[in-house]
C-alpha positions in Angstrom: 21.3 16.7 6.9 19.0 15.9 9.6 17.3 11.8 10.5 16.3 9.5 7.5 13.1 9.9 7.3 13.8 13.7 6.7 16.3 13.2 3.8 13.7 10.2 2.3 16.7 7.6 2.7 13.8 5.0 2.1 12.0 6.2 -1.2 15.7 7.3 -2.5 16.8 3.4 -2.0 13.8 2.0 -3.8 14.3 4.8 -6.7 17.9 3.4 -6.9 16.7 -0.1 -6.9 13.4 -0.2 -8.6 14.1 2.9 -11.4 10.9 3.5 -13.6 11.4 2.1 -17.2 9.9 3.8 -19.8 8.1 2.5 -23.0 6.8 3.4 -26.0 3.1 4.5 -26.3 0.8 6.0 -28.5 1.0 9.6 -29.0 -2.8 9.6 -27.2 -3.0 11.6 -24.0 -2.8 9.8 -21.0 -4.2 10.6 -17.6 -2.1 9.6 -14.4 -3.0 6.9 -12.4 -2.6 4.8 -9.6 -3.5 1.8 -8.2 -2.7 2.7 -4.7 -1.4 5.5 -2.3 -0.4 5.6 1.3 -1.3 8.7 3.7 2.2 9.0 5.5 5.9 8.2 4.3 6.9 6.3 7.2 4.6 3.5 5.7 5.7 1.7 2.8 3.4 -0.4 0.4 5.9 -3.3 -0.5 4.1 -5.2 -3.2 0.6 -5.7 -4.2 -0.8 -9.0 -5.4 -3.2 -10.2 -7.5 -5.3 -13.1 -7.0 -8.6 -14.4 -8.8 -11.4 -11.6 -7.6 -8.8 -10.0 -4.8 -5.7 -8.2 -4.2 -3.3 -8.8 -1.2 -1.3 -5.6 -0.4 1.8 -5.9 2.2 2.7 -2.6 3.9 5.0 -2.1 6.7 6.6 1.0 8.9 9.7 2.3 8.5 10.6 5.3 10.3 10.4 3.1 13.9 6.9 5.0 14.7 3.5 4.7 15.8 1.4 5.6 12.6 -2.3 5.6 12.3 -2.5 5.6 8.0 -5.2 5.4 5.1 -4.8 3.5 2.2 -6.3 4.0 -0.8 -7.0 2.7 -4.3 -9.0 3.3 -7.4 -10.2 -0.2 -7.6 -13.6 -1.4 -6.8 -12.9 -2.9 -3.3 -16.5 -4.6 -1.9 -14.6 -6.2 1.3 -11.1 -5.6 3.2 -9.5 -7.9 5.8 -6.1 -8.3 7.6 -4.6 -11.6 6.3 -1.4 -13.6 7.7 1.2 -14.0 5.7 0.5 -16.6 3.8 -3.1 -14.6 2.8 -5.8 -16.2 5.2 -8.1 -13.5 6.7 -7.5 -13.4 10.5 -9.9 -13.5 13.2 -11.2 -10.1 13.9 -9.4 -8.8 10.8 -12.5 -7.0 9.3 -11.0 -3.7 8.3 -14.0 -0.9 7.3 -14.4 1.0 4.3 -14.9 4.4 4.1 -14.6 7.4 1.7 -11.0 8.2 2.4 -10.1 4.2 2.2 -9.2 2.3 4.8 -7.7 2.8 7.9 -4.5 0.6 9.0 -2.8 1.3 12.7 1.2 0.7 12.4 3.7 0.5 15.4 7.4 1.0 15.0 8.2 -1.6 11.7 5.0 -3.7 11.8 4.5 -5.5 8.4 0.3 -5.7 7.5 -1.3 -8.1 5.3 -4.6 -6.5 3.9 -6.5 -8.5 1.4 -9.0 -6.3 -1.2 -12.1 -8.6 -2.2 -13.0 -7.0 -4.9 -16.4 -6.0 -6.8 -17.2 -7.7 -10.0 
């Protein structure tokens, strides 16, 4: 009932296509984490990856609308830029950092390139 975004059409295809796996552990509590996490469901993060001393995240918007987002992660970011798509930092790209992460401006199924120097 109702539009796709309402039923979650776009995180039920990826849990179709990319199910979790599970594995064995040790019987040692484990606290849950992630890497990454993206303010609004009409924004997707696609694939993060990793290069020596950065991360290049891809995100794009999927529910054809204008979405002002923050992403966030739990590693130690130092610098963020926009990048193309084949990971150069673009002119004027500088993205800021601040305590809720960083903020990324999306219009109706824009793909972003951010790339996460990271601290050492």
């Amino acid at each position: 009932a109702g539009s796709f975004q309402d039923a979650g059409v776009i995180q039920r295809a990826y849990n179709l296509n990319f199910p979790l796996h599970t594995v064995l552990a040790s019987s040692a509590q484990c606290l849950a984490w992630s890497a990454f996490s993206v303010s609004s469901p009409a924004v997707v993060l696609e694939t993060a990856e990793d290069r020596p001393e950065a991360v290049v995240v891809r995100l794009y918007e999927a529910h054809g609308s204008t979405v002002d987002v923050w992403l966030q992660t739990s590693l130690p970011v130092k610098e963020a830029m926009l990048c193309d798509l084949l990971e150069r930092p673009v002119a004027q790209g500088r993205l800021l950092l601040e305590q809720r992460g960083v903020r990324l401006s999306f219009t109706p199924f824009r793909l972003l390139s951010a790339l996460l120097v990271l601290r050492q």
